[in-house]
Backbone bond lengths (Angstrom), bond angles and torsions (degrees), N, CA, C in turn:
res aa  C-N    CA-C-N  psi(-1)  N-CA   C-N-CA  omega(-1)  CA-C   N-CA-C  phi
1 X - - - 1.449 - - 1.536 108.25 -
2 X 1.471 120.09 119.02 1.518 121.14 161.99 1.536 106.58 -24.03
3 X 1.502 104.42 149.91 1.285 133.85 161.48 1.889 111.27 -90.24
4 X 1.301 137.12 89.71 1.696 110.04 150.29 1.374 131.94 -98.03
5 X 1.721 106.84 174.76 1.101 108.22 -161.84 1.755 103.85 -118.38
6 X 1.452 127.46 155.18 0.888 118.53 -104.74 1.603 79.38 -148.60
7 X 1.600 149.66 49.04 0.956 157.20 -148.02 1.779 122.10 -73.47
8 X 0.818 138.45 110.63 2.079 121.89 168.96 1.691 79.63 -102.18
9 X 1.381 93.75 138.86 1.573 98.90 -175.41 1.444 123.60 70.94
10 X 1.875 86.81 -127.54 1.567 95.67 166.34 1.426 97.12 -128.68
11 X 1.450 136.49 33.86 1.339 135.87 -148.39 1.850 82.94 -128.81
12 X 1.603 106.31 120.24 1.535 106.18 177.53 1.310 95.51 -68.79
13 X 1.527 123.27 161.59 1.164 134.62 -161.58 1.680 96.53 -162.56
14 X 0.978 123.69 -25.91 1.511 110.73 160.38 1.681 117.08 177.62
15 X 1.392 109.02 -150.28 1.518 100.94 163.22 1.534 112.45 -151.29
16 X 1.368 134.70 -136.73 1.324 147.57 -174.65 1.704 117.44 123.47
17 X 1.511 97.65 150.89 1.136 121.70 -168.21 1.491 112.17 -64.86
18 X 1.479 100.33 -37.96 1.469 114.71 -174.27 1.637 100.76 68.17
19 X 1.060 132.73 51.03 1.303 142.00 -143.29 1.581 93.60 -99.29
20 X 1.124 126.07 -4.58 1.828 127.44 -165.32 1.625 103.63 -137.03
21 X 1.417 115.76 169.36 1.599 119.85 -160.72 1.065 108.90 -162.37
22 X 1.065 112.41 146.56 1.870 123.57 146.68 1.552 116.25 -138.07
23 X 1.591 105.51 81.25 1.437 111.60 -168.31 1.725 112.78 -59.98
24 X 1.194 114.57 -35.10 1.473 108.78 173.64 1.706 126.53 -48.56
25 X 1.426 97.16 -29.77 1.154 126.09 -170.23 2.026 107.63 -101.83
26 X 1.150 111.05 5.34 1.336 117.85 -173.92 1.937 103.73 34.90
27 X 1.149 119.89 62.70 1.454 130.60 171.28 1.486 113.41 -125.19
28 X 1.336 120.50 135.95 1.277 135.36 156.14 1.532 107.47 -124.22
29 X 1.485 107.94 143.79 1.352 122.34 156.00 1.144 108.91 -152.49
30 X 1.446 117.42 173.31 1.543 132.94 -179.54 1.760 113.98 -175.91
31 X 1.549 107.11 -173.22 1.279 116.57 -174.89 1.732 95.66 -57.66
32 X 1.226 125.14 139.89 1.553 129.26 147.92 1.768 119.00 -87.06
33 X 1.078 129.00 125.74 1.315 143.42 167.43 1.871 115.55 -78.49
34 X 0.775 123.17 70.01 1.508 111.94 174.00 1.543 121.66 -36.30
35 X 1.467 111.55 114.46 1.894 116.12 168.71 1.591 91.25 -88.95
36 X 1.433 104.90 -174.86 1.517 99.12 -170.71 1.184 136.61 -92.65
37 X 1.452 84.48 2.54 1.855 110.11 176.77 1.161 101.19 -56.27
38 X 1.508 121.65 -39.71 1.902 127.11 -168.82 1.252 103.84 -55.74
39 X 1.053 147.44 -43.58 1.864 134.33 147.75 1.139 126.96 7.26
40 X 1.443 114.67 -61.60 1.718 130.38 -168.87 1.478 89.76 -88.18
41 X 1.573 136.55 -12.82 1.932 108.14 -179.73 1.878 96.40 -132.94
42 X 1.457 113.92 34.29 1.708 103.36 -171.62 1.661 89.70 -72.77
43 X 1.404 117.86 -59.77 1.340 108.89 -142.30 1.579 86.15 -90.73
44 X 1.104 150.38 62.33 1.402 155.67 146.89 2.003 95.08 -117.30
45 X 1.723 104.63 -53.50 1.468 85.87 -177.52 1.761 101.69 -73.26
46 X 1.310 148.37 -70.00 1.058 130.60 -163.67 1.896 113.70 -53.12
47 X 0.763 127.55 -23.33 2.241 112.79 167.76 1.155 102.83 -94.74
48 X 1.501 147.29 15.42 1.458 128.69 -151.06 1.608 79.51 -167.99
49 X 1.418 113.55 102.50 2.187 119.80 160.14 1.296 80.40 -115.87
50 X 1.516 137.10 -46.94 1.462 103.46 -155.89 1.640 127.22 -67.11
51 X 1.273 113.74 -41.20 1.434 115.41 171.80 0.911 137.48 -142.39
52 X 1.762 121.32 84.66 1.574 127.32 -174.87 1.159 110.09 -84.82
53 X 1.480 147.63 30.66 0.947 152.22 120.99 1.783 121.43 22.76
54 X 1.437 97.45 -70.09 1.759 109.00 -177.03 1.488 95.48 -90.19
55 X 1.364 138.68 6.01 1.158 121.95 159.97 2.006 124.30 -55.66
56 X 1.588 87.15 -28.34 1.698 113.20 -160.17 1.975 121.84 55.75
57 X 1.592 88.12 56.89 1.198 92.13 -149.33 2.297 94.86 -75.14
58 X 1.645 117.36 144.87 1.226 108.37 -168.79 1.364 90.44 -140.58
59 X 1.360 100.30 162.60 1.780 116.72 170.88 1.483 111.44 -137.02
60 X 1.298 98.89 120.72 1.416 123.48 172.08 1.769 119.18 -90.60
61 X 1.338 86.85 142.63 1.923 88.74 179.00 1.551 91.11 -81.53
62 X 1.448 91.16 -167.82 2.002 104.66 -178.83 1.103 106.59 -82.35
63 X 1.305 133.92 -12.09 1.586 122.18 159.11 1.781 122.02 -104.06
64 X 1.131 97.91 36.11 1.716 121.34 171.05 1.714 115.67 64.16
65 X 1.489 109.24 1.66 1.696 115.75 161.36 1.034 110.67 -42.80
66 X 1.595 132.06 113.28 1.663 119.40 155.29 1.181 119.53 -61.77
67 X 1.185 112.69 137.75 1.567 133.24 177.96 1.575 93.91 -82.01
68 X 1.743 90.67 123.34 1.655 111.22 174.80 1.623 113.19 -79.59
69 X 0.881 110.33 104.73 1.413 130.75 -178.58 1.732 130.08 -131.30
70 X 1.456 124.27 155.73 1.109 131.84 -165.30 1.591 107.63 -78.83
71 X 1.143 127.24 -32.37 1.395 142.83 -162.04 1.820 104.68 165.36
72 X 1.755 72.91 149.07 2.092 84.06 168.36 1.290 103.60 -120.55
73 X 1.434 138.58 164.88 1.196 130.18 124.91 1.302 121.40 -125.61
74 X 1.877 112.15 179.44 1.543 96.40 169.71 1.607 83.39 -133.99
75 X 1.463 97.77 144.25 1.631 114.54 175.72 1.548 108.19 -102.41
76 X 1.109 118.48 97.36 1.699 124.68 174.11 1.629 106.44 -108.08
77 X 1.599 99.08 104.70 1.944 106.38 179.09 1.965 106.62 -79.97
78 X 1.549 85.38 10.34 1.616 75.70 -170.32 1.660 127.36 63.74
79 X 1.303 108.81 27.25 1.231 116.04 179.65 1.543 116.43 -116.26
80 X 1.559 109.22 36.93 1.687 116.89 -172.62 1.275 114.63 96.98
81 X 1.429 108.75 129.09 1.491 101.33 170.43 1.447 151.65 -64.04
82 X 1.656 100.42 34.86 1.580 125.03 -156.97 1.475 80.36 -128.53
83 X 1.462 143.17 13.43 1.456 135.58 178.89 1.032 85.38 -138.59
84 X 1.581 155.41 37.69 1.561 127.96 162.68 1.469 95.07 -100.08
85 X 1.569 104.04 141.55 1.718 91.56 172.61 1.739 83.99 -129.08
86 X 1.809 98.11 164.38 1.207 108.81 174.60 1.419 107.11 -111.77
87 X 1.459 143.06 144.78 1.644 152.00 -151.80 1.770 82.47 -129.58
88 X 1.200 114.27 133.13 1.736 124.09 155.55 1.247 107.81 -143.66
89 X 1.747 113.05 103.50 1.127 136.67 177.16 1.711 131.32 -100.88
90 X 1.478 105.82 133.19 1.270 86.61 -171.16 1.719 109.82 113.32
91 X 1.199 141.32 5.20 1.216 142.82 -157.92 1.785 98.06 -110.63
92 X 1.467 84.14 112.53 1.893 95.32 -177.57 1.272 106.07 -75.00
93 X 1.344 118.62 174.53 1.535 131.51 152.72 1.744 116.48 -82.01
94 X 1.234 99.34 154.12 0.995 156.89 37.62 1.874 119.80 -100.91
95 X 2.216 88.15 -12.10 1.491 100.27 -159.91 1.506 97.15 -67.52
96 X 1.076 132.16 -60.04 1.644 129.90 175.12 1.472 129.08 -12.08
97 X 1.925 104.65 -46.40 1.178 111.45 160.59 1.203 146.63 -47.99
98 X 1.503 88.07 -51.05 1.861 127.13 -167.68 1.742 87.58 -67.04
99 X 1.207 111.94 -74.79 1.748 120.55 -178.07 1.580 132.58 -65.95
100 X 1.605 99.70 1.27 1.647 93.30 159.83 1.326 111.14 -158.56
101 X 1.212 115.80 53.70 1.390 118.91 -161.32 1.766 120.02 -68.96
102 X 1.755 103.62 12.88 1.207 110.90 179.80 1.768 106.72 -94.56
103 X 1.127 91.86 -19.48 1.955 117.04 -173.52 1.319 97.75 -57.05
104 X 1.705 113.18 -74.31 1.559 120.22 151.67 1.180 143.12 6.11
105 X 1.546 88.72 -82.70 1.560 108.28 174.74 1.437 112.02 -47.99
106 X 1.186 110.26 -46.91 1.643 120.74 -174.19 0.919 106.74 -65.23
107 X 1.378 135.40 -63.99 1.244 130.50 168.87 1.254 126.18 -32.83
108 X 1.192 130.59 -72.04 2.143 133.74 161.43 1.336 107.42 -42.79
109 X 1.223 109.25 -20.93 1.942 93.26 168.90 1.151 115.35 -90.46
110 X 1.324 126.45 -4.60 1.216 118.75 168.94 1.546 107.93 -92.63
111 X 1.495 121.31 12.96 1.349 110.18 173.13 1.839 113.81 -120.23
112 X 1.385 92.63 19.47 1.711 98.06 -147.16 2.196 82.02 -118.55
């Protein structure tokens, strides 16, 4: 499974697999990994899920393309860094396909 990266700004701030989906819904999320950039935006993501907006929060593939998307967030309850998840909403087709085509799959098997 790809690795992305997980930007506020231009300051890395973490990564994740994005290992989970809702392709109908053009959504990925997954576990978030904090790099150490996550310092300068923890306590904006843990008091603030509704709108990180001015964070400029972005996701990059493994060759540093931002992934065109509606919004990101990261939800940190402050309960260890084994509970931060990252939300990437908003991800059209065809790119949705191309970048999680396991999301997919799962999905049509649940109709098949």
């Amino acid at each position: 499974m790809p690795t992305f990266s997980i930007y506020a700004h231009e300051v890395l701030v973490g990564y994740s697999s994005l290992e989970f989906g809702d392709p109908p819904m053009g959504v990925a999320f997954g576990i978030f990994r904090p790099a150490p950039g996550y310092s300068t935006i923890r306590v904006e993501c843990i008091s603030n899920h509704a709108d990180q907006t001015h964070l400029a929060l972005t996701v990059r593939t493994e060759d540093q393309t931002v992934l065109a998307c509606v919004g990101v967030g990261i939800m940190d309850c402050d309960d260890g860094p084994d509970s931060i998840e990252v939300n990437v909403l908003g991800i059209s087709y065809p790119a949705y396909e191309t970048l999680f085509p396991e999301h997919v799959a799962a999905y049509e098997r649940q109709w098949s």
